[in-house]
Structure formats: structure tokens, C-alpha cells
C-alpha positions as CSV (number, residue, x, y, z in Angstrom):
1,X,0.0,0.0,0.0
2,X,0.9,3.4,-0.9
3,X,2.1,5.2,2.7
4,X,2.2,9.1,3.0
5,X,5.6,10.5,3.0
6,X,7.0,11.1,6.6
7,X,5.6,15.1,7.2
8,X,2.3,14.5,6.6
9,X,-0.2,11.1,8.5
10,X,-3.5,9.9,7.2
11,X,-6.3,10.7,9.3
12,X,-7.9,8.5,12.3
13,X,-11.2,8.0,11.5
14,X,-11.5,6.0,14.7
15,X,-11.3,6.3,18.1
16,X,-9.1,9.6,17.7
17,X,-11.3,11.7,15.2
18,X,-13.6,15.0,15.0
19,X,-16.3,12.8,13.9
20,X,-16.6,11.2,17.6
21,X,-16.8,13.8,19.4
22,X,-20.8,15.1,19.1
23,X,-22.1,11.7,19.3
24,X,-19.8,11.0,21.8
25,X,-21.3,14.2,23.6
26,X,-24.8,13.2,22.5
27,X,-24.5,10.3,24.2
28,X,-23.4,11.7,27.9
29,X,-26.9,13.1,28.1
30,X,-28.2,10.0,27.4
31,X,-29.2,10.7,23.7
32,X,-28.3,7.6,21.8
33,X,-27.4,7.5,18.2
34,X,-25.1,5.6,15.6
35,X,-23.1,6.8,12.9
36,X,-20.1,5.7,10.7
37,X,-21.0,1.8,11.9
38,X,-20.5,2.9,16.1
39,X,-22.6,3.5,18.2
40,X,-22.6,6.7,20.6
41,X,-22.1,4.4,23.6
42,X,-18.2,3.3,22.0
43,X,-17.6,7.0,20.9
44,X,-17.9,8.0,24.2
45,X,-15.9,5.0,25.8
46,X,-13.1,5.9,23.4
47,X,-12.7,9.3,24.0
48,X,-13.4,8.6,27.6
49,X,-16.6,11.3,28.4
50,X,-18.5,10.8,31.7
51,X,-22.4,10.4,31.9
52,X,-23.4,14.3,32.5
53,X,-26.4,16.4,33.3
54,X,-25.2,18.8,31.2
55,X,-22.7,18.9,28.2
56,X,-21.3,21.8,26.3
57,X,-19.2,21.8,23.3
58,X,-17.6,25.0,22.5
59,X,-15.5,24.6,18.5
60,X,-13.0,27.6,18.3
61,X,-12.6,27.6,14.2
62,X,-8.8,26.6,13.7
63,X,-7.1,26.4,17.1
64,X,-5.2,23.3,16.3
65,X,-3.4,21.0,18.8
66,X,0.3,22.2,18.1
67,X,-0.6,25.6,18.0
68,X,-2.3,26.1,20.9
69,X,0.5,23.6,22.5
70,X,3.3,26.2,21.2
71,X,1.4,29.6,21.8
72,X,-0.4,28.3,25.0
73,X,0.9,31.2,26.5
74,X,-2.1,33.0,25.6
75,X,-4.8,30.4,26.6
76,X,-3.6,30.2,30.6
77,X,-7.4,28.5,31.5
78,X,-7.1,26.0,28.1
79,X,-3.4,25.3,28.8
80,X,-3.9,24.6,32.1
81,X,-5.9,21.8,31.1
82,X,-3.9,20.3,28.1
83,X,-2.8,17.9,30.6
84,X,-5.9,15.5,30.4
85,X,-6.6,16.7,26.5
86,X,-6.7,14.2,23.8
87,X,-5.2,14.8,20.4
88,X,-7.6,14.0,17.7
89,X,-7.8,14.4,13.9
90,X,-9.9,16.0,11.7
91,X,-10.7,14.1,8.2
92,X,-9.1,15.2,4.9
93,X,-9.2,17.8,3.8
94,X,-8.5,19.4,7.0
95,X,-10.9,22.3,6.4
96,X,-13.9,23.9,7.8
97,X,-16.9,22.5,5.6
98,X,-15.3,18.5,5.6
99,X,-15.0,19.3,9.3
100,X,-18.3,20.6,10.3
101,X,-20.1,18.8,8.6
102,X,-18.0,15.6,10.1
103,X,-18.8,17.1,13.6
104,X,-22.6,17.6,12.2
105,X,-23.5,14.0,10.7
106,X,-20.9,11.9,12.4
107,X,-19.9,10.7,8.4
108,X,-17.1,11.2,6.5
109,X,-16.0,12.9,3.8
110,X,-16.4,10.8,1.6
111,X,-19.8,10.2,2.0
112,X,-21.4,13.8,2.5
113,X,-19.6,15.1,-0.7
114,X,-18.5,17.7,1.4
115,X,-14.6,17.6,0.0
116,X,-13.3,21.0,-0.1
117,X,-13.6,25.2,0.3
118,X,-14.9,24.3,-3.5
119,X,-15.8,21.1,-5.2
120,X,-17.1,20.6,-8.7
121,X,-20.9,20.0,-9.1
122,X,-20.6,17.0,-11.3
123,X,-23.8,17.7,-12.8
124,X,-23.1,20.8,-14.3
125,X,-19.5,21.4,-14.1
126,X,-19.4,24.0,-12.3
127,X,-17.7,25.6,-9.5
128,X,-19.3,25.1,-5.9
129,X,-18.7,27.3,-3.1
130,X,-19.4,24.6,0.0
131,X,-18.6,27.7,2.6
132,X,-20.8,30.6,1.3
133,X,-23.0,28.8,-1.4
134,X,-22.7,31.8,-3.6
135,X,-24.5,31.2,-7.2
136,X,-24.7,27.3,-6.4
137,X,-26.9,25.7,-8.9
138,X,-27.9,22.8,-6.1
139,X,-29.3,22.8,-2.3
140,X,-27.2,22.0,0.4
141,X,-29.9,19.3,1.2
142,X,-29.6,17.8,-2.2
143,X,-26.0,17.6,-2.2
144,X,-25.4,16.6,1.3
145,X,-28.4,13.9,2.3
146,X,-27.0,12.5,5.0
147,X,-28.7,12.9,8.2
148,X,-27.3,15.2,11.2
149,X,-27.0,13.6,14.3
150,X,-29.6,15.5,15.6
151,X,-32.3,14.8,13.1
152,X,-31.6,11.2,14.1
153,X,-32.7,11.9,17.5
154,X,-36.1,13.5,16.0
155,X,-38.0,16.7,16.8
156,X,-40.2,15.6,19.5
157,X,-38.4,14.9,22.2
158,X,-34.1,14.8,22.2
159,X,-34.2,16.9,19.0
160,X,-35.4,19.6,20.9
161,X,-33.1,19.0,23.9
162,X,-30.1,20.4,22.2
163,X,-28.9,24.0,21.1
164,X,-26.9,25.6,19.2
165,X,-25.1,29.4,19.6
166,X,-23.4,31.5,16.8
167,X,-24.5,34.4,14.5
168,X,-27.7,35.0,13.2
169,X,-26.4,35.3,9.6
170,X,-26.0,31.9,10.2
171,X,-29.7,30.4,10.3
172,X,-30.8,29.0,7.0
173,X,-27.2,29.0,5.4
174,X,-25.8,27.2,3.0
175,X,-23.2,25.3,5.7
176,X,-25.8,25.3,8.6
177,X,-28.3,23.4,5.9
178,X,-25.5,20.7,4.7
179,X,-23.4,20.4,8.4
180,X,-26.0,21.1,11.4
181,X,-29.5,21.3,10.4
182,X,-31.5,19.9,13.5
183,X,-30.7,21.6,16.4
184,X,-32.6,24.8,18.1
185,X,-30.5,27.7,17.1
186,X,-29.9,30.6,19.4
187,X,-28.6,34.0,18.2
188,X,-25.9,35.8,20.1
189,X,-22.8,38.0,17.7
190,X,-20.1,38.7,20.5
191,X,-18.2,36.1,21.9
192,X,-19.2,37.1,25.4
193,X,-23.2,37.4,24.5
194,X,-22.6,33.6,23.1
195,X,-21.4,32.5,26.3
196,X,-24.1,34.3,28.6
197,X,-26.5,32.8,25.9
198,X,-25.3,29.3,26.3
199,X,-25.1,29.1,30.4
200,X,-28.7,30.8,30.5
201,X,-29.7,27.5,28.1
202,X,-27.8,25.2,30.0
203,X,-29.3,26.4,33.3
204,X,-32.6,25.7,32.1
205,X,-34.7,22.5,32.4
206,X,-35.5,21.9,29.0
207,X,-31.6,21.8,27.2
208,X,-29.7,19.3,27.6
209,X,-26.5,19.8,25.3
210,X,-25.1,22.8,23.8
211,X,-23.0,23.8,20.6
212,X,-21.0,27.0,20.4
213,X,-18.9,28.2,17.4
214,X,-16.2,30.6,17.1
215,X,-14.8,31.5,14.1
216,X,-12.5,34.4,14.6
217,X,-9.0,32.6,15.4
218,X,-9.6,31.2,12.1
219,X,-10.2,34.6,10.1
220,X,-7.0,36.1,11.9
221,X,-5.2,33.5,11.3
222,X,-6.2,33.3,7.7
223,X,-5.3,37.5,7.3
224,X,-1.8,37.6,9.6
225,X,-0.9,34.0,10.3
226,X,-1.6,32.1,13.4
227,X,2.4,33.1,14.5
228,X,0.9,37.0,14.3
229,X,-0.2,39.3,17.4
230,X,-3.7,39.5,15.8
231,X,-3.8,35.4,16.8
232,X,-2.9,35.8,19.9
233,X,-5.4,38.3,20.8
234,X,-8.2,36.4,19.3
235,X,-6.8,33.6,21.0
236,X,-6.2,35.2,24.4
237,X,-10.3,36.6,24.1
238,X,-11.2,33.0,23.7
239,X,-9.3,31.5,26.6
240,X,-10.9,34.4,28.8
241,X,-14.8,33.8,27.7
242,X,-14.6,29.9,27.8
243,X,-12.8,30.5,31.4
244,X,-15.7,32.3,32.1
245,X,-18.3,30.4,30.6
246,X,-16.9,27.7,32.7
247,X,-17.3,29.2,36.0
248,X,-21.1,29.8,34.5
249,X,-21.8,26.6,33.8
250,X,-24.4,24.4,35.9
251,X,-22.2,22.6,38.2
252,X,-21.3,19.1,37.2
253,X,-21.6,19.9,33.3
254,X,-19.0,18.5,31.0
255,X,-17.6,21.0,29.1
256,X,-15.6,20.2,26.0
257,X,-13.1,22.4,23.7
258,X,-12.3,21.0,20.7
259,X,-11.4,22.8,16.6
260,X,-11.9,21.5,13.1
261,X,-8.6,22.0,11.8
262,X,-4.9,23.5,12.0
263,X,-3.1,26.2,10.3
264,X,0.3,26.7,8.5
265,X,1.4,29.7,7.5
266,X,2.8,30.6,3.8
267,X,6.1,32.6,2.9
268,X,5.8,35.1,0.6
269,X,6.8,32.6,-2.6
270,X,5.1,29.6,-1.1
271,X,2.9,30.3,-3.9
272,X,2.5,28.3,-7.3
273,X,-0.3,29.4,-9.8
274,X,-1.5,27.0,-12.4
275,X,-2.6,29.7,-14.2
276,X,0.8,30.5,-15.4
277,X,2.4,27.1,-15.2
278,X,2.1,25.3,-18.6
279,X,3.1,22.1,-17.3
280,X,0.4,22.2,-14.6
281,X,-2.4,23.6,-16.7
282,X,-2.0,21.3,-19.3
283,X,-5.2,18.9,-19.7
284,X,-6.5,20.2,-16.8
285,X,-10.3,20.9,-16.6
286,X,-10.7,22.5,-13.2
287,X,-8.9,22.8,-10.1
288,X,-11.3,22.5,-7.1
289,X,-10.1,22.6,-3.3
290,X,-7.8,25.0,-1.8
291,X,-4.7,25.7,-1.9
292,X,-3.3,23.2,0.5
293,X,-5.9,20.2,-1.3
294,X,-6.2,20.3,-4.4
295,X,-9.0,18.7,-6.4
296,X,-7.5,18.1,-10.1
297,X,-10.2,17.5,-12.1
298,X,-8.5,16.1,-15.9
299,X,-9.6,15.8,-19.7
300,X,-10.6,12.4,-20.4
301,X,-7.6,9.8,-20.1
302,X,-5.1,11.9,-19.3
303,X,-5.3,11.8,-15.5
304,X,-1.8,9.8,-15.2
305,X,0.1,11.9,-16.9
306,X,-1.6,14.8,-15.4
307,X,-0.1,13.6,-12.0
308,X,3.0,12.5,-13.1
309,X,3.6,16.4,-14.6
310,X,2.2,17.6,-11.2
311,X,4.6,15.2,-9.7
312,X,8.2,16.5,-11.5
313,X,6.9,20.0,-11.2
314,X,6.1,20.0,-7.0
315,X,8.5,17.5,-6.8
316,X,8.9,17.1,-2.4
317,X,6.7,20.3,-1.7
318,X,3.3,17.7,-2.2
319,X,2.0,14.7,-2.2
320,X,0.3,13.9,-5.7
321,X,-2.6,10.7,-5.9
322,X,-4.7,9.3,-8.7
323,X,-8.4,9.2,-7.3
324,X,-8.2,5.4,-7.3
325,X,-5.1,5.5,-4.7
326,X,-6.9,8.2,-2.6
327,X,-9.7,5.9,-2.7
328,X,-7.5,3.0,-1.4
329,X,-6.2,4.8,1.5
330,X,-9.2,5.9,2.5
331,X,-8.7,9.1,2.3
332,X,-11.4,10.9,2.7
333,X,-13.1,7.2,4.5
334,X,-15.2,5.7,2.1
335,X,-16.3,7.1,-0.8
336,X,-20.1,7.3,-1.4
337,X,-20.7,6.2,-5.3
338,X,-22.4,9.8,-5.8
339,X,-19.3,11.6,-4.8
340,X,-16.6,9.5,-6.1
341,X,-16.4,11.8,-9.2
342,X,-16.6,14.9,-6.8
343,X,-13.2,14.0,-5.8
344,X,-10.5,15.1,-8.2
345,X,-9.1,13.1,-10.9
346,X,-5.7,13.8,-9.2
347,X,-5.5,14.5,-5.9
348,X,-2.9,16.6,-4.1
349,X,-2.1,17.3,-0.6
350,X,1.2,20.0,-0.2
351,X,3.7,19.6,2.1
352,X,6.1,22.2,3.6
353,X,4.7,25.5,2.8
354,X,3.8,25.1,-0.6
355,X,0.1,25.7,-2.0
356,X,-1.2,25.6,-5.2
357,X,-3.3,28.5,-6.3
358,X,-5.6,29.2,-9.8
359,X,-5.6,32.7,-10.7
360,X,-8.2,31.7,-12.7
361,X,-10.9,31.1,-10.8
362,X,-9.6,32.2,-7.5
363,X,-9.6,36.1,-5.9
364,X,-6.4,37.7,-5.4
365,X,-7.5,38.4,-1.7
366,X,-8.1,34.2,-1.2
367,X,-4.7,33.5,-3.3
368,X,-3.1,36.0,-0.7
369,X,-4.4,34.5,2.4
370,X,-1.5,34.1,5.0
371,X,-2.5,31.3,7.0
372,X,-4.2,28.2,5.4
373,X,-5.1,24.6,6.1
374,X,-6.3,21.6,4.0
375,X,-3.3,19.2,4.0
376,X,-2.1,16.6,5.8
377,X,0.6,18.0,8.5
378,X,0.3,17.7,11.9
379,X,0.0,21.3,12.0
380,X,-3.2,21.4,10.3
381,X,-4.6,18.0,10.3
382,X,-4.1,17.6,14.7
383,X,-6.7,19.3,17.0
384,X,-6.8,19.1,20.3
385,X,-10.4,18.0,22.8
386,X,-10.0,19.5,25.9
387,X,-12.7,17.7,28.7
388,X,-13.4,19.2,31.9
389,X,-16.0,19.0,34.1
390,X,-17.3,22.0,35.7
């Protein structure tokens, strides 16, 4: 079998992985379901979760395990627990919509279709935008089916036991819709107001489990890299409201912290376009992904020489698969029959700092992001699940 080369691991889509961790939570409450061929009841044995009155789950949007390990220094309340933390994995690619929706539906990859920042929508060719939906010629519903956890638990009774917190631009979206349709949602824009909101729901007699989403360490990470002074302050605002939120909490809540990906930051030529690379944008039809994932999607036939160009030409800055290796490795966990095709002809994860842009289809303000994830490094593919109990 094809192994990875020695920087970058394949992810655990075990014991150790983002996908365990809601039903795992789910399950602490007593709320009961199955996904990926488990049930709740082993998720929460293997990431070792209590029986609670009470569980929280708070995801901080790119806080991954070695970075909050080497910048802990900001997070004094998170850091202070890191001791009893687990290290778990995200799938590939290591990015916010394969994540979320893997945190959502308890599935892979693979099977929600949900591959990428973009993927191509096999019916029409076109470009899809899984993040902000933007001109997408198919619902989120159609293209990702598979059930949420909590629409497995129903609308009558546990359904309506559990809550989630974030912006109100974020009821009826495009992600919400494909990654956590289901639960109540609760409005709150500042950081703080999400936290009062969620120990207000917590302390009442009718929720059992809450969600809450941050996604600013991300976006400053993503505009001055997660080694800037921006991070740390999003980061240090963070460690200060979930500090707080756990002194709020009911007491004997479990109270979880946990990310859906990592972060590397890119040098100033890390940068390769294949735009303006003959050798890379020969019989290529579309390049899907992001810049540290790349979806090569080839002219008929011509998929094997397409990767062995890519290959010679990224030489050791990335990792270059057919679709049918990928496939073998499980990359992405099983691939559903609907979205084999979704996933590139070639297939290419960058090492390093490299990343592999289209000028083509992509902005100059996304080609010149600082900090970016997708790949398989520790850095970005590692996130940490912090468990304490209140």
C-alpha cells in the first residue's frame, strides 16, 4: 500500500477523530445515536466522556493542537488543562466544511460530498462554493443527504433538547443546511453574549447539550498567520470567555473544547499558480479545493500523466494521488458512489509551505491568504479535545 511521506499522516477515522466527538457528547446526556458503523455508547468510551447532566461543546474555528501547545501562553485556563486533553484528527481535507459537517453527521468525507472550500458539481461542471453557497446551482440538502445527528434523535423529544449558539447570519445558510440542520438555534454575535446565551440555556430545564462556534481565530489566522499578534489576541479573548463560561456553567456539566482543523502559514513565494504554469495547466479541466488540497479534475484519459507532470513539477513540496489511490487509503473514509467523481481526478495534498493556487478562478484576496489549512501535517490535520468537568 501506498504510505504518506513522513511530514504528513492519514487521518484516524476511529477512536481519535472529530467525527466522535458530538455523538460521543450526544450520548453523555443519554441521547443515543449511531453513525459511521458505532454507536454513541463506543464513541464516548473511546474518547473517555462521563455520563453528565449537562454537556457543552464550545469549537474555536482553527485552534489546532500544536498551535495552541506552542502559543499556550495566551490560553492560561485552556493550557492549564492540556494535561488530560486528547489529540484528535480531523478528516481530509483538514478544512472547515469537511469538518463541520463531520462534527454535524458523524460521516465522513467521503460520504457527505462535502470535499473542499470548493468542489465541482458534477452535474453541471461547475464551480461550488461549499462555505458561502454563492451562485450554487444545487441545495445544500440535495447535495449533502445525510442525516445530522440531531435529526436522528427526532423533533419531538431529544431533538429539541439540544442548542446551538453563533451568528444570526448563520440560520438558514448554506453550511448550517448541509453540516447542522437539527438543532434549536440561538442568536448571540459577540463572543461574550454567546457565552451568557449558552449558560442561560444550559441552566434551564429543557436543554440538555449545547453547541458553540467561534470563528475568529480562524479569520486572523487566515489575514496575519496564526504566528501574528492579531492570533494571539483572538486567541487570548477566547481563553478568557470559555474561562468564564466555565465558571457559569451548571455545576457538574462536561464541558468540552475542541477545533476543526490547524493552520500553517505561507512565505511570501510559497505560492504556485497554475494559471501561469504550462506544465500544470495542461489537460487540466478545473482545479477545485484549496490551496493546500487540491482537487484536479483532468480531460478524459489523461489523469496519469496529469499527475506524473504535477509530480516532476512540486517534486517534495506535495504529495500527488490518482483518485483510485486516494480511494485505497481511504482518504477521505469511504467514498459514497455519488461523490466519487466529486473528488478530483488527481489528488494533491502539499507539504512544507507550498500551496497551489488558480488565478483563474480564484480572488487575489483568497490567493493571498496568510495562513491556510487543507493538507495533511500535523499542524493542520491535529486538533486538540480538551474535557473538563465543571
Amino acid at each position: 500500500m501506498i504510505e504518506p511521506p513522513p511530514d504528513l499522516r492519514l487521518p484516524d477515522y476511529g477512536d481519535r477523530s472529530l467525527r466522535a466527538v458530538l455523538p460521543a457528547a450526544l450520548d453523555a446526556v443519554g441521547a443515543a445515536t449511531t453513525s459511521a458503523g458505532r454507536s454513541s455508547a463506543e464513541d464516548r468510551r473511546a474518547l473517555g466522556l462521563p455520563q453528565a447532566p449537562k454537556v457543552c461543546v464550545v469549537l474555536v474555528d482553527g485552534l489546532g493542537a500544536h498551535m495552541l501547545a506552542e502559543r499556550g501562553g495566551h490560553a492560561p485556563f485552556l493550557r492549564s488543562h492540556l494535561a488530560d486533553a486528547l489529540t484528535l484528527t480531523s478528516g481530509y481535507p483538514s478544512t472547515t466544511a469537511a469538518s463541520l459537517t463531520m462534527f454535524g453527521t458523524g460521516c465522513f468525507p467521503g460520504q457527505t460530498g462535502m470535499l473542499g472550500y470548493t468542489v465541482r458539481n458534477d452535474a453541471d461542471g461547475s464551480l461550488l462554493n461549499l462555505i458561502s453557497w454563492e451562485d450554487a446551482t444545487i441545495s445544500p440538502r440535495e447535495w449533502q443527504p445525510q442525516p445530522t445527528l440531531v435529526e436522528q434523535l427526532g423533533t419531538d423529544s431529544w431533538g429539541r433538547r439540544v442548542a446551538s449558539v453563533g451568528p444570526a447570519r448563520f440560520v438558514g445558510s448554506g453550511l448550517t443546511e448541509a453540516a447542522l440542520r437539527g438543532p434549536r438555534f440561538v442568536a448571540a454575535d459577540s463572543l461574550a453574549d454567546r457565552v451568557d446565551v449558552t449558560q442561560g440555556l444550559l441552566r434551564s430545564p429543557d436543554t440538555d447539550l449545547v453547541y458553540l462556534y467561534w470563528g475568529d481565530v480562524d479569520k486572523m489566522g487566515h489575514q496575519h498567520g496564526w504566528g501574528s499578534w492579531q492570533w494571539g489576541e483572538a486567541v487570548e479573548l477566547v481563553d478568557q470567555q470559555v474561562a468564564r463560561l466555565a465558571r457559569l456553567l451548571p455545576t457538574g456539566t462536561l464541558l468540552l473544547v475542541t477545533a476543526d482543523h490547524g493552520m500553517v502559514d505561507l512565505a511570501g513565494d510559497s505560492r504556485i499558480d497554475v494559471a501561469t504554469t504550462p506544465a500544470l495547466a495542461r489537460d487540466v479541466v478545473l482545479v477545485a479545493g484549496e490551496p493546500r488540497a487540491v482537487h484536479v479534475h483532468t480531460a478524459p484519459g489523461t489523469a496519469p500523466h496529469v499527475a506524473e507532470r504535477w509530480r516532476d513539477v512540486l517534486g517534495d513540496t506535495a504529495w500527488v494521488l490518482l483518485r483510485d489511490e486516494a480511494e485505497a487509503l481511504e482518504l477521505f473514509g469511504p467514498l459514497s458512489d455519488r461523490h466519487r467523481t466529486t473528488v478530483g481526478d488527481v489528488v494533491v495534498a502539499t507539504r512544507g509551505r507550498r500551496a497551489v493556487v488558480d488565478s483563474r478562478t480564484q480572488t487575489p484576496s483568497s490567493i493571498g491568504l496568510v495562513g491556510v489549512h487543507g493538507s495533511l501535517t500535523p499542524g493542520e490535520l491535529e486538533i486538540p479535545l480538551l474535557r473538563v468537568v465543571v
